[in-house]
N, C-alpha and C positions, 0 to 999 in steps of 0.2 A: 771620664774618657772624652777626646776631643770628637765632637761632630766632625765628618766626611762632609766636603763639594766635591765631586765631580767634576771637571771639565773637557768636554768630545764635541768635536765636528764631524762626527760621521756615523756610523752603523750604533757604535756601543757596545761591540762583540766585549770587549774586556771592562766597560761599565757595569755592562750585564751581569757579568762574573762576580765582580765586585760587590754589584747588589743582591744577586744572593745570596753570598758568603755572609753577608753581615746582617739576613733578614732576620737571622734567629737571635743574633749577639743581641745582649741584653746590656751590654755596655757602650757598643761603637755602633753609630747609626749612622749612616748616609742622606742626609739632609736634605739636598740641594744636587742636581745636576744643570749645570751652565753650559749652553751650548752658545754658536756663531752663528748658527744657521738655524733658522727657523724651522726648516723643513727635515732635518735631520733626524734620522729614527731614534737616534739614543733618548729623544722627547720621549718619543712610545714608552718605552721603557721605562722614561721614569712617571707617566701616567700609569702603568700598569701596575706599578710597585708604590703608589701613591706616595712617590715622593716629586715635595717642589720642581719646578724647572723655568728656568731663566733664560733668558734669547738676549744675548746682549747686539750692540753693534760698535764698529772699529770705531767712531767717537766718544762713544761711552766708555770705553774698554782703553782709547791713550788718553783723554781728553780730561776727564771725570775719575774721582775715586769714589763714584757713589756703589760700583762692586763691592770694595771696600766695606762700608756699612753695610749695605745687602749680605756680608759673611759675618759678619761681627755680631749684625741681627739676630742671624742662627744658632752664634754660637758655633762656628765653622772652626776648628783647632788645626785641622790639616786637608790639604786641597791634594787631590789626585789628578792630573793630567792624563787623559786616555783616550790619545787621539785627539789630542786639541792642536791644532798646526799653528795658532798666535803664538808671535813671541814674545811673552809674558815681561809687561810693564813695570819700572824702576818701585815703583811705588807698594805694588802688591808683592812681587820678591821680598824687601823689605820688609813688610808687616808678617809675612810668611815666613820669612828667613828659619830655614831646616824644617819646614814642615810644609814643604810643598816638593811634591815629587812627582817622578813623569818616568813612562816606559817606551824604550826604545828598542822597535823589533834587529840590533846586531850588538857586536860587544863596540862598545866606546873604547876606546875617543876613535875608532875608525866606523866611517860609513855616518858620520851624523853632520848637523850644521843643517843652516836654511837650503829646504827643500829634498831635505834628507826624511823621507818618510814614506812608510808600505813599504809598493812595490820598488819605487824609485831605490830604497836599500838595499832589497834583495836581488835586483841588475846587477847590479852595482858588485853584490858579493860575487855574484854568477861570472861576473866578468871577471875581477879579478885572479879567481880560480881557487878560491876557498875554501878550506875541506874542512870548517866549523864556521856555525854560525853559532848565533843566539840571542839575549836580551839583554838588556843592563836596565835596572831600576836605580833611580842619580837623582839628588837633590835640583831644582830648578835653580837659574841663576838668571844672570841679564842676557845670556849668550846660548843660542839653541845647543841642546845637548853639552853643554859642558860644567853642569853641576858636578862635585864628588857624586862618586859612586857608590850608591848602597849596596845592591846586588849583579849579580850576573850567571846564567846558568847555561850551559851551550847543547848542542845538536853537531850531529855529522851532519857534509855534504859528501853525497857521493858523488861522485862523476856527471854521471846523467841525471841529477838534479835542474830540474829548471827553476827559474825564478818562482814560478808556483808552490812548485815542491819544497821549493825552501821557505816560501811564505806560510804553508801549513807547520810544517815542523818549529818552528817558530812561534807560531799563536799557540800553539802544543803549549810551550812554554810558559808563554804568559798569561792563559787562562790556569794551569799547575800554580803558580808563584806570586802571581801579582799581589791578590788578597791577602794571603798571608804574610808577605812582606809589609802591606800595610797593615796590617793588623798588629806586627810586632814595631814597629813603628808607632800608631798610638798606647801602646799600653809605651813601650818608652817614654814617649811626651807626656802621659798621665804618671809614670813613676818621678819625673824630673830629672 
């Protein structure tokens, strides 16, 4: 089975998820967590789960494919995006090509692109006047959000839904789904 990275800029609510899910799996293990920011709790997380973690910076990340080796090193087969807001380099697409995916809190192709992410989505739904939201799980590509789509699973908005409220019903979502999507995701790439 392929080794898990992780990549997150921020809390790690759905890292977190992730690395539970697969504490026990005797096949798929979570390697590596690469973050952008130094300071970012999904570190915590992955100190507390003693798994590696990586701080990269935006030279290293356009500039360098030394990421590149640092996944290859591991033995990295598939990379998860959760919460990473770079938009992921020609190079590492490439060497990932179908085996790097990312979750996106509405259903695609609506509500995504640069600077399409959290709350700024779930505005965005509210305003429109949407009476579903949900997540899409999509291969990564050179252009934010618009990988093929692996999954998708939706939520009512009611009425008086605020942006909030739709932000919870949402993470609802993809702490249910995420893991298990990837997890039948590597046993595919392990079957060929």
């Amino acid at each position: 089975m392929p080794n898990i990275a992780i990549f997150a800029s921020g809390t790690g609510t759905n890292a977190g998820k992730i690395i539970d899910y697969f504490k026990e799996n005797a096949n798929i293990h979570v390697v590596l967590v690469v973050s952008n920011k130094a300071t970012a709790p999904v570190l915590e997380l992955a100190d507390e789960s003693g798994i590696e973690k990586m701080v990269i910076s935006r030279q290293s990340f356009y500039e360098t494919e030394g990421l590149l080796d640092a996944l290859r090193d591991r033995g990295v087969g598939l990379i998860v995006l959760a919460g990473f807001l770079w938009l992921i380099p020609d190079y590492l697409v490439r060497a990932y090509d179908k085996r790097m995916v990312n979750i996106h809190p509405a259903l695609l192709p609506k509500y995504g692109g640069k600077g399409m992410y959290g709350m700024n989505v779930h505005r965005a739904v509210k305003a429109a006047g949407e009476t579903v939201s949900g997540i899409t799980i999509h291969y990564v590509n050179e252009r934010y959000d618009e990988g093929g789509v692996i999954f998708q699973a939706t939520c009512p908005i009611a009425p008086d839904d605020e942006p909030e409220d739709i932000a919870r019903k949402v993470q609802q979502l993809e702490h249910r789904h995420f893991a298990p999507v990837v997890e039948q995701l590597a046993q595919e790439l392990e079957e060929g």
